[in-house]
C-alpha positions in Angstrom: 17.8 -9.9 39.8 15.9 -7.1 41.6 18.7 -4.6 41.3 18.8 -5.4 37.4 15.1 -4.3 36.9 15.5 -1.7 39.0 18.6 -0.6 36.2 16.5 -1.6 33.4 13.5 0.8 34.6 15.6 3.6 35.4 17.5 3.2 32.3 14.1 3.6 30.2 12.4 6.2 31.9 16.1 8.1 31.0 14.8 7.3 27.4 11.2 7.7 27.2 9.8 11.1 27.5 6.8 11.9 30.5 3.2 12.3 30.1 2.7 15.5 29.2 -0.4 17.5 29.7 -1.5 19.1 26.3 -3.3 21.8 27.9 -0.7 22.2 30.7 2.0 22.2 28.3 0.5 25.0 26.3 0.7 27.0 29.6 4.0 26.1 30.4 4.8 28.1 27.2 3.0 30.6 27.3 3.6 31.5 31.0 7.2 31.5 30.3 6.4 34.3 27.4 4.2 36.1 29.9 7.3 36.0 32.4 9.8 37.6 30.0 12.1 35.0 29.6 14.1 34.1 27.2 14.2 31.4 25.1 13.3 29.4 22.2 10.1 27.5 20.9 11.1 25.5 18.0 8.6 22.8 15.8 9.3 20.2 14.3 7.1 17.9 12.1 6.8 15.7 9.5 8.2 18.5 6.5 11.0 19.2 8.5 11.6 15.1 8.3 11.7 14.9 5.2 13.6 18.4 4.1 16.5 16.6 6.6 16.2 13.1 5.1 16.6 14.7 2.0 13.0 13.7 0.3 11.9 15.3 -2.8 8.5 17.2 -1.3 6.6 18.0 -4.8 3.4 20.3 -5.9 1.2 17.4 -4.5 2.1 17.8 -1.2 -0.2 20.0 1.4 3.2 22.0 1.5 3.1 23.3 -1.8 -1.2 23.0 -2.0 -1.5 25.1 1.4 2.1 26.4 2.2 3.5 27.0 -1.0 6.7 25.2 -0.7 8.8 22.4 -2.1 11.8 20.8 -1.9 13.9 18.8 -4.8 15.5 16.9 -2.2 19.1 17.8 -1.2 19.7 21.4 0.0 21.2 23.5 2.7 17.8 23.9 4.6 18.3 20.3 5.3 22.1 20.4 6.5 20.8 23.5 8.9 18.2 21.5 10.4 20.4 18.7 11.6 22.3 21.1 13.0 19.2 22.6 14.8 18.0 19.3 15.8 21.2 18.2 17.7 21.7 21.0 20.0 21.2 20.9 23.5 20.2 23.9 25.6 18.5 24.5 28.7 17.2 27.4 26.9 15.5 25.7 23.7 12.4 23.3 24.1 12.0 21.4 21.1 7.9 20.6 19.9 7.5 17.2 18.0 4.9 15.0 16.9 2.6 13.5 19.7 1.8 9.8 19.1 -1.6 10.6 18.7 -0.8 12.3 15.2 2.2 10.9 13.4 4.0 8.2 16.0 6.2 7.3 13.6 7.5 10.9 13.2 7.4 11.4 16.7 10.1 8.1 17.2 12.1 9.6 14.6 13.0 12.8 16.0 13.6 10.8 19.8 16.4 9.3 18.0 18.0 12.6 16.7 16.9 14.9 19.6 20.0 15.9 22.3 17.7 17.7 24.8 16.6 16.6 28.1 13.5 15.0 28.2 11.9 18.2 29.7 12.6 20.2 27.0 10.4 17.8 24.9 7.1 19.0 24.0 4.2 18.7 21.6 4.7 20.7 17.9 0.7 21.1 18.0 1.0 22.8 21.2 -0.8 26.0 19.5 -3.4 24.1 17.4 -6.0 21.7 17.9 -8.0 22.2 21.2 -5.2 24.1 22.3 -6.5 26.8 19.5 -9.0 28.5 21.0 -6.6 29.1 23.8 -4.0 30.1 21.8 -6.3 32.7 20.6 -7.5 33.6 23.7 -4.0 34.3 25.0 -2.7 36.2 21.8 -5.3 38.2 21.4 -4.6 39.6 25.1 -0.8 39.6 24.7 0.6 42.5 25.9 3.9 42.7 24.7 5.3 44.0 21.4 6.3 41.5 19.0 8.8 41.5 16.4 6.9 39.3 13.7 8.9 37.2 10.8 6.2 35.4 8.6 5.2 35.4 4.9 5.0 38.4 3.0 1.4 38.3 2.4 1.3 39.7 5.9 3.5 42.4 6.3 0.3 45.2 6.0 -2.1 43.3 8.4 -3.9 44.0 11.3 -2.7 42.1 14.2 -3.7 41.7 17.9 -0.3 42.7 19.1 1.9 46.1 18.8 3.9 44.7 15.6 7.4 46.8 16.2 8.7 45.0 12.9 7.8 42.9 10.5 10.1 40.6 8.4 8.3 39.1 5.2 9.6 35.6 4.1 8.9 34.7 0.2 6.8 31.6 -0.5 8.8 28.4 -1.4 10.8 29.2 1.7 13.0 26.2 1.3 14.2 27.6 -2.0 14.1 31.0 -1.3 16.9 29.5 1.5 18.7 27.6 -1.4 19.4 30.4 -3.2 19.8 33.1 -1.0 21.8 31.6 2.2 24.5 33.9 2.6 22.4 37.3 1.9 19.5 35.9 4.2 21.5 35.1 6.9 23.3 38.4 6.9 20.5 40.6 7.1 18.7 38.7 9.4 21.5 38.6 12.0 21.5 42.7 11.5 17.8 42.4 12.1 18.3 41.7 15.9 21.5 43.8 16.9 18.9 46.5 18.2 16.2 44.8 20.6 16.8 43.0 24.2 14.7 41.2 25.9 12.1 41.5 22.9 9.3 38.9 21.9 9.7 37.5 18.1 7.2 35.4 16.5 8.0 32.9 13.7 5.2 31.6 11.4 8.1 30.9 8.1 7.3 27.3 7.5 10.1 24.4 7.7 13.1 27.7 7.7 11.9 28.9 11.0 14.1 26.6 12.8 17.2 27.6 10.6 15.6 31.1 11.6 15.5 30.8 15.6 19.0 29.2 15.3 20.7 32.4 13.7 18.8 34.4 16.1 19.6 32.9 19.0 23.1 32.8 18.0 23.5 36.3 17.3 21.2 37.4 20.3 20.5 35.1 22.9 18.6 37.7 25.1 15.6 37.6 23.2 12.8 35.1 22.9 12.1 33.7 20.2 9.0 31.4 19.3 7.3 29.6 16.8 3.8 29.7 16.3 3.6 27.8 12.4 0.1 28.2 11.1 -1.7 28.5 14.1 -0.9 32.7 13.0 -2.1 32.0 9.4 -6.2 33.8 10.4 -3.9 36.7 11.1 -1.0 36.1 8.2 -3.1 34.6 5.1 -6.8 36.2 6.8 -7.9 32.7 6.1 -8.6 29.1 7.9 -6.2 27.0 6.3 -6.2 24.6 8.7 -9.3 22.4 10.0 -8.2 22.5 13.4 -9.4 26.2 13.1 -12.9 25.4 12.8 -14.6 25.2 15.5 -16.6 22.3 16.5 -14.6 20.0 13.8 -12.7 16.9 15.0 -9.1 19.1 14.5 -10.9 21.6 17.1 -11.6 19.0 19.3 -8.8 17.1 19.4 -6.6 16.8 22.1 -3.0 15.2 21.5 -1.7 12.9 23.5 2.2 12.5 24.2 
């Protein structure tokens, strides 16, 4: 009977993800940036969901209120993020829900996800009480960055060298729909040039689909996304609470 707990406990802890440190794990990140190593920070939350479960995401939502995007329900965005989702790379770390935010998400992706268990990792690894860090950090990055967000933010200031910018439309998931091929195209020419370069993603639910054409055309690069915690730099506004400081978003720290 002892040997068939012992097989039982292993066989969980092969399922269940560690403890993870939310402040540790933001370090883990950022340290391998700092390093110059390649590889990819993807985030996934609860709009991705529903763009792959093929949910209708209306004018209601904080996607179109704050994000400015929707989704009628079927559409390629959601067939590329399966794709995304499934892959397993020593190279990728995949960000999720923590329990402490959306649980049910969180279970969701555990069930789709390929990866090892330590390529699991928060999606709010940027935000919350991690922001002021975050800040800290990228506003003493010194690397160049090649930066793919919305278009609202191709003139900005920015507290990185900015070697190119790449604007992305609003209603991103749209944009996708009706522009696949063409998009894809010229952001594979996009990358043919750099090695060993820093790119940042702030594109919504596409920057996954965005990393994953990357990576695939040039897996020497690293490639990262940062979602809104770049939006005080992108939109020049907090559109987040977690960006105030001293609110209970600010404070907050997630729990795996």
């Amino acid at each position: 009977m002892s040997k068939l707990k012992h097989y039982i406990s292993f066989f969980f802890q092969r399922l269940t993800p560690p403890k993870k440190d939310f402040k540790k794990e933001f370090y883990r990140i950022v340290n391998l940036v700092d390093s110059n190593k390649s590889f990819c920070f993807l985030r996934f939350g609860d709009g991705e969901l529903m763009i792959m479960n093929n949910e209708i995401v209306d004018k209601e939502t904080q996607a179109f209120k704050v994000d400015k995007w929707t989704s009628s329900g079927h559409n390629k965005l959601g067939s590329e993020l399966k794709k995304v989702i499934s892959i397993s790379d020593k190279n990728w770390i995949f960000g999720i829900p923590c329990k402490c935010c959306n649980n049910k998400c969180k279970k969701e992706y555990l069930k789709l996800l390929k990866s090892d268990k330590e390529q699991i990792t928060y999606a709010n690894l940027f935000i919350n009480s991690n922001y002021p860090h975050f800040k800290k950090w990228i506003e003493n990055l010194n690397r160049n960055v090649v930066l793919i967000a919305n278009e609202v933010g191709k003139n900005n200031a920015y507290p990185f060298t900015v070697l190119k910018y790449i604007p992305i439309p609003d209603d991103c998931v749209n944009y996708f729909e009706n522009n696949e091929k063409v998009f894809i195209q010229n952001l594979k020419e996009s990358v043919k040039d750099f090695s060993n370069q820093l790119f940042f993603i702030s594109a919504g639910p596409l920057s996954e689909a965005i990393i994953y054409y990357l990576y695939s055309e040039n897996p020497s690069n690293t490639y990262i996304d940062l979602g809104s915690s770049l939006d005080e730099y992108v939109h020049k506004n907090t559109t987040r609470p977690y960006m105030i400081e001293g609110s209970i978003y600010n404070k907050r720290v997630c729990i795996f």
